[in-house]
Biopython code that builds the backbone (N, CA, C, O; Angstrom):
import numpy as np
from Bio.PDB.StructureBuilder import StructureBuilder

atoms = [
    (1, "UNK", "N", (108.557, 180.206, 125.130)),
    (1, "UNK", "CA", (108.014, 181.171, 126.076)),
    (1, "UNK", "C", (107.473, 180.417, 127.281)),
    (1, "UNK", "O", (106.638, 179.575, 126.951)),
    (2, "UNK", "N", (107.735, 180.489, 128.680)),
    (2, "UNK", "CA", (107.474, 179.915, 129.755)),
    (2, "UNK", "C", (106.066, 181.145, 130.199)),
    (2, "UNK", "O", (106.000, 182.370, 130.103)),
    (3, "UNK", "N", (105.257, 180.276, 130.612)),
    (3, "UNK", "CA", (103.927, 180.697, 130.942)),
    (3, "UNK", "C", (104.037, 180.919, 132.924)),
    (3, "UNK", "O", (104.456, 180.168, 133.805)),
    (4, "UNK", "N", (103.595, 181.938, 132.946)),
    (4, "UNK", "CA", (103.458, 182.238, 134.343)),
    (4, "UNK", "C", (102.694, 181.492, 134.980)),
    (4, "UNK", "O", (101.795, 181.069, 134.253)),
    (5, "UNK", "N", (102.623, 181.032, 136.309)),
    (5, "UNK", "CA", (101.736, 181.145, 137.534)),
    (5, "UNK", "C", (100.696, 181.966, 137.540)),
    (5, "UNK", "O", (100.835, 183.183, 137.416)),
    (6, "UNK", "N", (99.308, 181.261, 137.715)),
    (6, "UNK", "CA", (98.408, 182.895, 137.682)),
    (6, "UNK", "C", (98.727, 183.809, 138.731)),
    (6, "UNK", "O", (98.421, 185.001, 138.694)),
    (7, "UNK", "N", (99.371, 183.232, 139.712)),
    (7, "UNK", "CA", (99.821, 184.008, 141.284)),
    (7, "UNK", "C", (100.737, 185.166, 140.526)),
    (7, "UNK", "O", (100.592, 186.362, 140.781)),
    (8, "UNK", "N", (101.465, 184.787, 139.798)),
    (8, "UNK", "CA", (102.388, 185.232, 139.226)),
    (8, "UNK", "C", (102.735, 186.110, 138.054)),
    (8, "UNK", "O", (103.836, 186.473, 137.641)),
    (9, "UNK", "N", (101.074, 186.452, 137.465)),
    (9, "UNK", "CA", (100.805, 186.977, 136.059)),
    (9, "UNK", "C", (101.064, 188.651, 136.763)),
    (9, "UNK", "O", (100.870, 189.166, 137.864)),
    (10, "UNK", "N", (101.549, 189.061, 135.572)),
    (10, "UNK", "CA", (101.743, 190.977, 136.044)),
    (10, "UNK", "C", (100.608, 191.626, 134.308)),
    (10, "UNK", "O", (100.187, 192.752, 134.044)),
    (11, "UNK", "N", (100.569, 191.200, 134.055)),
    (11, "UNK", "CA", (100.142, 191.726, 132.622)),
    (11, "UNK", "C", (98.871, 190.610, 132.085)),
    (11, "UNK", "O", (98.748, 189.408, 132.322)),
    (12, "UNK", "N", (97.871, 191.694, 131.143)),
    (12, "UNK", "CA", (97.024, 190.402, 130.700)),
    (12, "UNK", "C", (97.666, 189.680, 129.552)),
    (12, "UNK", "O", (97.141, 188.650, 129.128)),
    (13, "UNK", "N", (98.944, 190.230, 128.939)),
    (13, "UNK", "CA", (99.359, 188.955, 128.164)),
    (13, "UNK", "C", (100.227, 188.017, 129.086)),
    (13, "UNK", "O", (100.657, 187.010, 128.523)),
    (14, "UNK", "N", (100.375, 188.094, 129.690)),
    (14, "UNK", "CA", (100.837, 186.742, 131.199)),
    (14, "UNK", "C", (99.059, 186.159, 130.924)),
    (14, "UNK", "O", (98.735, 185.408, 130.004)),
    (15, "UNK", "N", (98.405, 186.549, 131.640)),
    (15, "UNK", "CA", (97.230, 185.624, 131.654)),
    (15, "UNK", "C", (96.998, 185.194, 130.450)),
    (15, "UNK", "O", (97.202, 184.004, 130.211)),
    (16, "UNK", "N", (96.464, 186.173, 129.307)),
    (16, "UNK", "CA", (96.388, 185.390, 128.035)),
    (16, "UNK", "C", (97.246, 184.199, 127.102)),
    (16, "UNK", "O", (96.975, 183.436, 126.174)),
    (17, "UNK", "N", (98.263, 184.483, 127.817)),
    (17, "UNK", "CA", (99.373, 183.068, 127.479)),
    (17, "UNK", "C", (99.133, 181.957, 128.161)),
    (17, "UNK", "O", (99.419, 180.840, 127.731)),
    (18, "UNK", "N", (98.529, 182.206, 129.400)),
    (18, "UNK", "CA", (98.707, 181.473, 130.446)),
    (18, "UNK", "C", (97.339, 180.600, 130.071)),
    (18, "UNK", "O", (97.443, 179.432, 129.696)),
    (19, "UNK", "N", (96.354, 181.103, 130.171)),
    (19, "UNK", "CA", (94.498, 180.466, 129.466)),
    (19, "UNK", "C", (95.132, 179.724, 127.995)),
    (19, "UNK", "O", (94.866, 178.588, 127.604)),
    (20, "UNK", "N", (95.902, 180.574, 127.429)),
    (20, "UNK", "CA", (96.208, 179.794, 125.946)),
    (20, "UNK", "C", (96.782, 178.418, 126.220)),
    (20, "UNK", "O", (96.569, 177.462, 125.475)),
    (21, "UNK", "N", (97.267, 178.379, 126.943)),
    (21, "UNK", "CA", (98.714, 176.998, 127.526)),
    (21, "UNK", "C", (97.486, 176.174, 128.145)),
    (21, "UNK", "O", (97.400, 174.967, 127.915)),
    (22, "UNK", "N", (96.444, 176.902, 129.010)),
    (22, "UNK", "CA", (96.180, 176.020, 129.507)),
    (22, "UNK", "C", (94.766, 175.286, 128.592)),
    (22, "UNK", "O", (94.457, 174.098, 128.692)),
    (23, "UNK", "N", (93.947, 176.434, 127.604)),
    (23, "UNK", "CA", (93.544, 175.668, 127.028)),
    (23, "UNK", "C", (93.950, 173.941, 125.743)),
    (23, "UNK", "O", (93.386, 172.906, 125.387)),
    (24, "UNK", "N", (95.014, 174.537, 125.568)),
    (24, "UNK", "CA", (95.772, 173.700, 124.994)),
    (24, "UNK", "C", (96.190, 172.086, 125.264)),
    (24, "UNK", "O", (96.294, 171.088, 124.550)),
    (25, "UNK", "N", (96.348, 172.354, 126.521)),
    (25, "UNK", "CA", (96.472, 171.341, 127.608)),
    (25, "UNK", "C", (95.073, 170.805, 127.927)),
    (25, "UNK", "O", (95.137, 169.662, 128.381)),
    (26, "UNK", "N", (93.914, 171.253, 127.832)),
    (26, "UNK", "CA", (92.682, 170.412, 128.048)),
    (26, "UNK", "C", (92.416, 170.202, 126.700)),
    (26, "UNK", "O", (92.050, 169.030, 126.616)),
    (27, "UNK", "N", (92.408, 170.626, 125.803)),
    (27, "UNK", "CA", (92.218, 169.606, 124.499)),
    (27, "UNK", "C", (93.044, 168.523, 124.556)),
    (27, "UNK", "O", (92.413, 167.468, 124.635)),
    (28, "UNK", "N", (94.349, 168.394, 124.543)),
    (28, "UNK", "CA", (95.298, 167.199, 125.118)),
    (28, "UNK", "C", (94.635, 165.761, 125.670)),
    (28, "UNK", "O", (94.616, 164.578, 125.331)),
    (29, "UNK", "N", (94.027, 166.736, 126.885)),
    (29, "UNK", "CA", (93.480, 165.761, 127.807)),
    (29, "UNK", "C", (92.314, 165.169, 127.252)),
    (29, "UNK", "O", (92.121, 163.964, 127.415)),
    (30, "UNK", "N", (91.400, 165.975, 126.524)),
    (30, "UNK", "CA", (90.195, 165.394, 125.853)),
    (30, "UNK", "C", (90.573, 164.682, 124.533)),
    (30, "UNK", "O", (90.117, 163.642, 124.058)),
    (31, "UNK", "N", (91.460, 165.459, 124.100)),
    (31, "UNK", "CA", (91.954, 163.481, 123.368)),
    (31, "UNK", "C", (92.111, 162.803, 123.875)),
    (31, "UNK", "O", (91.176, 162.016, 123.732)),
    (32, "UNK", "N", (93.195, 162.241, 124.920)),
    (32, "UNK", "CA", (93.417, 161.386, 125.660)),
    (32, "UNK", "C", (91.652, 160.481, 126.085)),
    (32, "UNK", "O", (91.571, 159.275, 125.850)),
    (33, "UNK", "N", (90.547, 161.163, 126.624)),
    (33, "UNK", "CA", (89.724, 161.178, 127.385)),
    (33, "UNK", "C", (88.845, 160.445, 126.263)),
    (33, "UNK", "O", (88.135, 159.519, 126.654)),
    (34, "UNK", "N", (88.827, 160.882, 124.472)),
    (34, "UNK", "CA", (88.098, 160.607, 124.024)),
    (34, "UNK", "C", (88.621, 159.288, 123.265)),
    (34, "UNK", "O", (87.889, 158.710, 122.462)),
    (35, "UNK", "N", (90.024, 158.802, 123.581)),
    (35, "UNK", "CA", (90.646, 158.077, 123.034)),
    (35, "UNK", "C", (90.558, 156.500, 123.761)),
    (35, "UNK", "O", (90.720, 155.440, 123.156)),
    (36, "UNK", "N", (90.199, 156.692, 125.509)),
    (36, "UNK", "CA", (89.494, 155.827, 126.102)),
    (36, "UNK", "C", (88.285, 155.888, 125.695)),
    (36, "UNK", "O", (87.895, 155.377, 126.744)),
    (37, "UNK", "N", (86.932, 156.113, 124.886)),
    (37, "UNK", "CA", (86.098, 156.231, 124.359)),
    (37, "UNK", "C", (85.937, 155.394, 123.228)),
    (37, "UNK", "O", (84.852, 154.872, 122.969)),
    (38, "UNK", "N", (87.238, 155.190, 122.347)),
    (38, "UNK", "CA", (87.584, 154.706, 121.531)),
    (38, "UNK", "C", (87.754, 152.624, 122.036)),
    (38, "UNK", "O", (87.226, 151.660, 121.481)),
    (39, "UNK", "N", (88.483, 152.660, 122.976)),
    (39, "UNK", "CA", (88.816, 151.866, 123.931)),
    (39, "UNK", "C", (87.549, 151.262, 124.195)),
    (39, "UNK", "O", (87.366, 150.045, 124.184)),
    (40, "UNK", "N", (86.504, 152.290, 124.480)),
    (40, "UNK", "CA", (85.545, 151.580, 125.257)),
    (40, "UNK", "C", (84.434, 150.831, 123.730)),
    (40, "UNK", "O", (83.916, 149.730, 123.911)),
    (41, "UNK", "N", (84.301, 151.275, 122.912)),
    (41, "UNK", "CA", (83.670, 151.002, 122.019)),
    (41, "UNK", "C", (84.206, 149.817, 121.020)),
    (41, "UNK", "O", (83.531, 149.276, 120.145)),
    (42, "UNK", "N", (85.462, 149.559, 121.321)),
    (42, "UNK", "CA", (86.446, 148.255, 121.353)),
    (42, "UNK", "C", (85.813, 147.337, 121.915)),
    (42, "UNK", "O", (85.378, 146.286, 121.443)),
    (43, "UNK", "N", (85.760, 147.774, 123.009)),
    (43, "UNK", "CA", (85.623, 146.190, 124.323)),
    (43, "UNK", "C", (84.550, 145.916, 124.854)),
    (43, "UNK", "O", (84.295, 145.005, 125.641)),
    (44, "UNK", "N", (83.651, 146.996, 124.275)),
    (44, "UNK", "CA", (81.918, 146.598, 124.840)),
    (44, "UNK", "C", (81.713, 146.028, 123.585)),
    (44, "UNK", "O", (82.165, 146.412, 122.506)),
    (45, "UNK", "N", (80.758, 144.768, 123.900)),
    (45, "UNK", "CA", (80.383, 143.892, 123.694)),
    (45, "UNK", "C", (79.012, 144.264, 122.623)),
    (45, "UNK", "O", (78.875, 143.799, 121.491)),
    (46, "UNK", "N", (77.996, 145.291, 123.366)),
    (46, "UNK", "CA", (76.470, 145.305, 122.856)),
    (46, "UNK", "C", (76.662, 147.095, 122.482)),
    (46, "UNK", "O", (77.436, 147.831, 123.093)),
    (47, "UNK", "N", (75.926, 147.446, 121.556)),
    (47, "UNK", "CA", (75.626, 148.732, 120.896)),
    (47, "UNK", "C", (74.867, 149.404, 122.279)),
    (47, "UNK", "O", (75.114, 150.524, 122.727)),
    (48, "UNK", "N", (74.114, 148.660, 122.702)),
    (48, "UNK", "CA", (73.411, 149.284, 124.275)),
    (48, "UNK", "C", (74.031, 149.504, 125.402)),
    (48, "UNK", "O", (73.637, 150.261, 126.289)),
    (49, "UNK", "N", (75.337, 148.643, 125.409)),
    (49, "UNK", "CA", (76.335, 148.767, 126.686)),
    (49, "UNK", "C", (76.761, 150.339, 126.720)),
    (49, "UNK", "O", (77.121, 150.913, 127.747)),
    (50, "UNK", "N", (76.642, 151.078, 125.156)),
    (50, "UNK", "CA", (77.503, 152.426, 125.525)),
    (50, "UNK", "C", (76.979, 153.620, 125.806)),
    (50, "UNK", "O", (77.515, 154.687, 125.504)),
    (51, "UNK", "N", (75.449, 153.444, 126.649)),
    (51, "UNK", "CA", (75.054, 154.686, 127.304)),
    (51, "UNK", "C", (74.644, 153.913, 128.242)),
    (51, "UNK", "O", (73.802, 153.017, 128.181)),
    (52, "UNK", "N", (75.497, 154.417, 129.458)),
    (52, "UNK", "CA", (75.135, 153.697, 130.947)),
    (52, "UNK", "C", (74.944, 155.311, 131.554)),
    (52, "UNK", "O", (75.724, 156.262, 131.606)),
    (53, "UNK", "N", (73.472, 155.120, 131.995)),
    (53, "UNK", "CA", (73.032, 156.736, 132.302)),
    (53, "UNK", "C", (73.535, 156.610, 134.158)),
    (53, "UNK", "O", (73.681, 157.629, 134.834)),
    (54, "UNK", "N", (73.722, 155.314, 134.683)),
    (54, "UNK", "CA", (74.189, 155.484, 136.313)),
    (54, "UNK", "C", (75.578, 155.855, 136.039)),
    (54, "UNK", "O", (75.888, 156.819, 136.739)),
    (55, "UNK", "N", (76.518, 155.459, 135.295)),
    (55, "UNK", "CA", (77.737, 155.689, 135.148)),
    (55, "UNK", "C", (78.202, 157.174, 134.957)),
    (55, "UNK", "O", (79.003, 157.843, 135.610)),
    (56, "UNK", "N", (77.286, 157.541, 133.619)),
    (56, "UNK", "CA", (77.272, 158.886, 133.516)),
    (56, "UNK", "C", (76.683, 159.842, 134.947)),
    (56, "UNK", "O", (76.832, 161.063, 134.986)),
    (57, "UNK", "N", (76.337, 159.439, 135.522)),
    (57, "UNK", "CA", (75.799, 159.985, 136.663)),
    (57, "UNK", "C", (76.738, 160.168, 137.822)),
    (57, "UNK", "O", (76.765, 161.224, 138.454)),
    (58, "UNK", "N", (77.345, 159.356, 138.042)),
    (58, "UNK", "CA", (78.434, 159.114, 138.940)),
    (58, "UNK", "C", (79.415, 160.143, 138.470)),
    (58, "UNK", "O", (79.835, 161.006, 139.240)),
    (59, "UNK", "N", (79.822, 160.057, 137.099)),
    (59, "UNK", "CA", (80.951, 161.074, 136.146)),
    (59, "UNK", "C", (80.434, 162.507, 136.514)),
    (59, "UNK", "O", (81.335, 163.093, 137.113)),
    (60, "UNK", "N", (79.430, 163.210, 136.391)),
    (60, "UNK", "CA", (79.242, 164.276, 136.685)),
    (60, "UNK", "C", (79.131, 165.053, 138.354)),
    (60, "UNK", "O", (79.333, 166.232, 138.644)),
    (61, "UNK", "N", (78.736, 163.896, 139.259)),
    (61, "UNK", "CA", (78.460, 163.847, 140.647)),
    (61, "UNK", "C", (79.992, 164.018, 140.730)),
    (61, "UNK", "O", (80.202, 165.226, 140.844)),
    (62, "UNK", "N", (81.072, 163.378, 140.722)),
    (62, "UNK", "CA", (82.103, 163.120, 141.064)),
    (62, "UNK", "C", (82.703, 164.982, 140.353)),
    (62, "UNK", "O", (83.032, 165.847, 141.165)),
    (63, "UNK", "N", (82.724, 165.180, 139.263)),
    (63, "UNK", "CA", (83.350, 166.404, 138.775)),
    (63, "UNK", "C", (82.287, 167.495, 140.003)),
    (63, "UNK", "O", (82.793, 168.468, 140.562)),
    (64, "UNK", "N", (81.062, 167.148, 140.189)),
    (64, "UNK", "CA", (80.446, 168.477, 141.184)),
    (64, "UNK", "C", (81.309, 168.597, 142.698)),
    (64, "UNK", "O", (81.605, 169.591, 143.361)),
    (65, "UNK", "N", (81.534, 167.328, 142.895)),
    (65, "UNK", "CA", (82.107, 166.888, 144.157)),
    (65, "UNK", "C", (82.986, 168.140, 144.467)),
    (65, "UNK", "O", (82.999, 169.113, 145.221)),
    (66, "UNK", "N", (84.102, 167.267, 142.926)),
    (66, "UNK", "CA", (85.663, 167.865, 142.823)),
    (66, "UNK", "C", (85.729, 169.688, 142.900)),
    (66, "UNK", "O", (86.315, 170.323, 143.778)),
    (67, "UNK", "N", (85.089, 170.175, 141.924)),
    (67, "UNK", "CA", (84.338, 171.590, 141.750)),
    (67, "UNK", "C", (84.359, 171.973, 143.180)),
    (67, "UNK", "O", (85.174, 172.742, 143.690)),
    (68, "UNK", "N", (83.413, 171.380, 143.764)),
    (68, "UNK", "CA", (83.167, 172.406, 144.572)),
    (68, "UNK", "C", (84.148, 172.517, 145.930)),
    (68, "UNK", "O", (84.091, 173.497, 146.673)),
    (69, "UNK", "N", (85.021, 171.428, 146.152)),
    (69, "UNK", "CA", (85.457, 171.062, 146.820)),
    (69, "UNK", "C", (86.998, 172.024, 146.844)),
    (69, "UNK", "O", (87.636, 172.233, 147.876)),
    (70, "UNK", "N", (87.400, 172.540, 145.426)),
    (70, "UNK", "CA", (88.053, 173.339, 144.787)),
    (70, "UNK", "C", (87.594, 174.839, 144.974)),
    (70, "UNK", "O", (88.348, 175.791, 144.777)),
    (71, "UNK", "N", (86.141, 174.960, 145.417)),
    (71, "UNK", "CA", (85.703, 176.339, 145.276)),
    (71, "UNK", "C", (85.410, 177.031, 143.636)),
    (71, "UNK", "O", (85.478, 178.230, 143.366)),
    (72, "UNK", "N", (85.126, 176.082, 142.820)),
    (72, "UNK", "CA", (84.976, 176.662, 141.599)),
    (72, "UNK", "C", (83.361, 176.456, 141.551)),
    (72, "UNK", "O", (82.702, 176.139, 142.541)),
    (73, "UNK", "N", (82.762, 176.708, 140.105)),
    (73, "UNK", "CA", (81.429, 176.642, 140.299)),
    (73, "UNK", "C", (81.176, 175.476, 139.611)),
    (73, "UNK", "O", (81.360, 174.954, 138.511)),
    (74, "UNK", "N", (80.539, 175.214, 140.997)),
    (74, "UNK", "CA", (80.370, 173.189, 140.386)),
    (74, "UNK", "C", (78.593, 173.019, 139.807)),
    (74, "UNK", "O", (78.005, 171.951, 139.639)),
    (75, "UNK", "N", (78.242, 173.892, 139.672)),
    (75, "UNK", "CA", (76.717, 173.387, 138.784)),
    (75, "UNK", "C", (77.625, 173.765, 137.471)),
    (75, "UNK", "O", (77.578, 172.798, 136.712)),
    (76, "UNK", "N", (78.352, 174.709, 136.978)),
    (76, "UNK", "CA", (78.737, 175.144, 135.741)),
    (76, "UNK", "C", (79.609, 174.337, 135.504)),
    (76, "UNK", "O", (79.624, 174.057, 134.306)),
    (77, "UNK", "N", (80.685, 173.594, 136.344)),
    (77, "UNK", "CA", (81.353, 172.529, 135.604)),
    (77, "UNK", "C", (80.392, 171.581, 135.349)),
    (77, "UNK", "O", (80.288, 171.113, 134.215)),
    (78, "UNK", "N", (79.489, 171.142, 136.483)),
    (78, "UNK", "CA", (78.523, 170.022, 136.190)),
    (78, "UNK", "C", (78.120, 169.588, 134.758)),
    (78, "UNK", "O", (78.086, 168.527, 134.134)),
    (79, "UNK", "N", (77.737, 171.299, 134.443)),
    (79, "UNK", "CA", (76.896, 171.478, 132.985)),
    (79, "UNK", "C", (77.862, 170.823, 131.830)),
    (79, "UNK", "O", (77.487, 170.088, 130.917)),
    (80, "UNK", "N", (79.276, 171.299, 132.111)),
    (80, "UNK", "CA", (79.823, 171.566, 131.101)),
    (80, "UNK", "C", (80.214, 169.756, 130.901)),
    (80, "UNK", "O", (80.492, 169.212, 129.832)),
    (81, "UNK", "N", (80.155, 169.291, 131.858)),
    (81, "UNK", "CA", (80.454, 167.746, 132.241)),
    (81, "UNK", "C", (79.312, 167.061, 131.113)),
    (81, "UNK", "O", (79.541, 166.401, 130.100)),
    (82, "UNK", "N", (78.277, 167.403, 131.590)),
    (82, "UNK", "CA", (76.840, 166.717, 130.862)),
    (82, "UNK", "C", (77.266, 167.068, 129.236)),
    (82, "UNK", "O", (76.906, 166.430, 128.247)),
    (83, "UNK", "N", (77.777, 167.772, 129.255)),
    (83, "UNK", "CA", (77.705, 167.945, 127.908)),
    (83, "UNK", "C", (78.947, 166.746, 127.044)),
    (83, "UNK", "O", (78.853, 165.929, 126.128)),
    (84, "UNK", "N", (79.873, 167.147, 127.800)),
    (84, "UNK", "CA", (81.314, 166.681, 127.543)),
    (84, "UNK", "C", (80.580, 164.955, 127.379)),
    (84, "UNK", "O", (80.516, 164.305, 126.335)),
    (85, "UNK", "N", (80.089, 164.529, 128.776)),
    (85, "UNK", "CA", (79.966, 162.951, 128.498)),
    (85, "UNK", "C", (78.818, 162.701, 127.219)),
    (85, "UNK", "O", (78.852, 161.545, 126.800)),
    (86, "UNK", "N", (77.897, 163.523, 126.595)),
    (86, "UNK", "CA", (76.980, 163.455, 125.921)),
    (86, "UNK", "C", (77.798, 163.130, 124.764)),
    (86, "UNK", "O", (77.613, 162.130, 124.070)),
    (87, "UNK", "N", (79.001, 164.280, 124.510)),
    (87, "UNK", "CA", (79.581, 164.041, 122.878)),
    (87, "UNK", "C", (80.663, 163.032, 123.572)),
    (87, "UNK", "O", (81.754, 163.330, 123.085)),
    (88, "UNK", "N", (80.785, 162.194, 124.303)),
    (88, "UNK", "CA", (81.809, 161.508, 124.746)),
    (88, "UNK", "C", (80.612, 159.859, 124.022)),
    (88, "UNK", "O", (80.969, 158.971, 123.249)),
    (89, "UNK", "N", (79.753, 159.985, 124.441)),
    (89, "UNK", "CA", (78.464, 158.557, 123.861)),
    (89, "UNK", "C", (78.416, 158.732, 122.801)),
    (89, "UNK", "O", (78.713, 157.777, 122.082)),
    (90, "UNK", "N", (78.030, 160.000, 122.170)),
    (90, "UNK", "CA", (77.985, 160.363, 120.256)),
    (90, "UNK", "C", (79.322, 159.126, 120.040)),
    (90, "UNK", "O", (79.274, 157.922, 119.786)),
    (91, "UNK", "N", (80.886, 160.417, 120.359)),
    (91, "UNK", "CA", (81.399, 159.611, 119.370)),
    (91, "UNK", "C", (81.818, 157.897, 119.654)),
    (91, "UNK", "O", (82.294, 157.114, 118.833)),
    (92, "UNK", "N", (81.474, 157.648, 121.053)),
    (92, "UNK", "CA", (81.343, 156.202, 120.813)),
    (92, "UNK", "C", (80.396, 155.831, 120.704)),
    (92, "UNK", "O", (80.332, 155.028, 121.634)),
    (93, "UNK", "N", (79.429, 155.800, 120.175)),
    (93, "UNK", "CA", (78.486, 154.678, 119.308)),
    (93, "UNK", "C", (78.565, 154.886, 117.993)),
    (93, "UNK", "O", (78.083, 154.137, 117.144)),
    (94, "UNK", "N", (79.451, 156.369, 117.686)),
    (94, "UNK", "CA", (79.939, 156.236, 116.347)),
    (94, "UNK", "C", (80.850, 155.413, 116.285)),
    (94, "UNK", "O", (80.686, 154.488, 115.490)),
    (95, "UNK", "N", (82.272, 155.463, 117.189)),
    (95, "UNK", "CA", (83.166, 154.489, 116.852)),
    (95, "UNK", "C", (82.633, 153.020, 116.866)),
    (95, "UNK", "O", (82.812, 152.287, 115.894)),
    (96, "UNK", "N", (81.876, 152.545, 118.156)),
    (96, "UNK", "CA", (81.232, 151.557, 117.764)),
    (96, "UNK", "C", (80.808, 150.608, 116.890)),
    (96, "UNK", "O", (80.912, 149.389, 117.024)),
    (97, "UNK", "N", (80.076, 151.529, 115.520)),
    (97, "UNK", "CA", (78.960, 151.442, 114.693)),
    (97, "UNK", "C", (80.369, 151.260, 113.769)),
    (97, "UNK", "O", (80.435, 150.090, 113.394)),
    (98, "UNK", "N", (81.311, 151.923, 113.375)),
    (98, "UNK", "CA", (82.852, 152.009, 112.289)),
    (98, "UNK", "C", (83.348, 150.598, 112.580)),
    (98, "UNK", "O", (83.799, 149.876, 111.690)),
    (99, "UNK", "N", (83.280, 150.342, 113.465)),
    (99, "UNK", "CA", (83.978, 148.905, 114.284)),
    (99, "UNK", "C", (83.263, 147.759, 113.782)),
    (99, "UNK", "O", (84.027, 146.847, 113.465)),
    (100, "UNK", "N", (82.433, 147.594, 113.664)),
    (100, "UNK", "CA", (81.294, 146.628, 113.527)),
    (100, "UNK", "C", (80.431, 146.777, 111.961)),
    (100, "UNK", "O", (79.520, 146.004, 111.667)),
    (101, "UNK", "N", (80.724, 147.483, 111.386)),
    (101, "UNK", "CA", (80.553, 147.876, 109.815)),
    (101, "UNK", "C", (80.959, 146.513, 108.827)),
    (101, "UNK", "O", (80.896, 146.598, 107.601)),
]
sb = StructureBuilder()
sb.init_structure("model")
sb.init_model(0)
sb.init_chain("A")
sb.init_seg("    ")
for serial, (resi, resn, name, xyz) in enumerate(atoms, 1):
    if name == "N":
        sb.init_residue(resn, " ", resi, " ")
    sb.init_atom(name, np.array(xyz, "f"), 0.0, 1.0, " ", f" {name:<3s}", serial, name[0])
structure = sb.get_structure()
């Protein structure tokens, strides 16, 4: 089944296929995303290296940037950012901690 264009949706099952595809596609990406996470808990060195709160800072500034720059609502991606990088540190200092066991 080929998923419409939202320009292009006539029906809400066009959109509802279309949110489905695309949620689908950001889990994808957040593997991918959490899989450099994995990466990073590899190659850092110190259990303390893996909450860099300027870094994380920059990560969310940069998604408000993008947001808004897009016209979407960039305090609500912001949020959703803070959160995302929060369980993005969980599971690396879990992977971390598996690594070093």
């Amino acid at each position: 089944m080929s998923v419409k264009r939202p320009e292009d949706c006539e029906t809400m099952g066009d959109v509802r296929a279309g949110v489905n595809a695309t949620d689908r596609a950001l889990i994808e990406l957040f593997a991918t995303r959490f899989g450099y996470m994995d990466a990073a808990a590899r190659i850092k060195e110190t259990r303390d290296a893996v909450r860099d709160e300027t870094r994380k800072a920059e990560v969310i500034e940069a998604v408000r940037a993008d947001a808004k720059a897009r016209g979407l609502p960039s305090d609500d991606l912001a949020d959703i950012w803070e959160k995302l990088v929060e369980a993005s540190i969980a599971h690396e200092l879990a992977e971390w901690d598996s690594l070093r066991d």
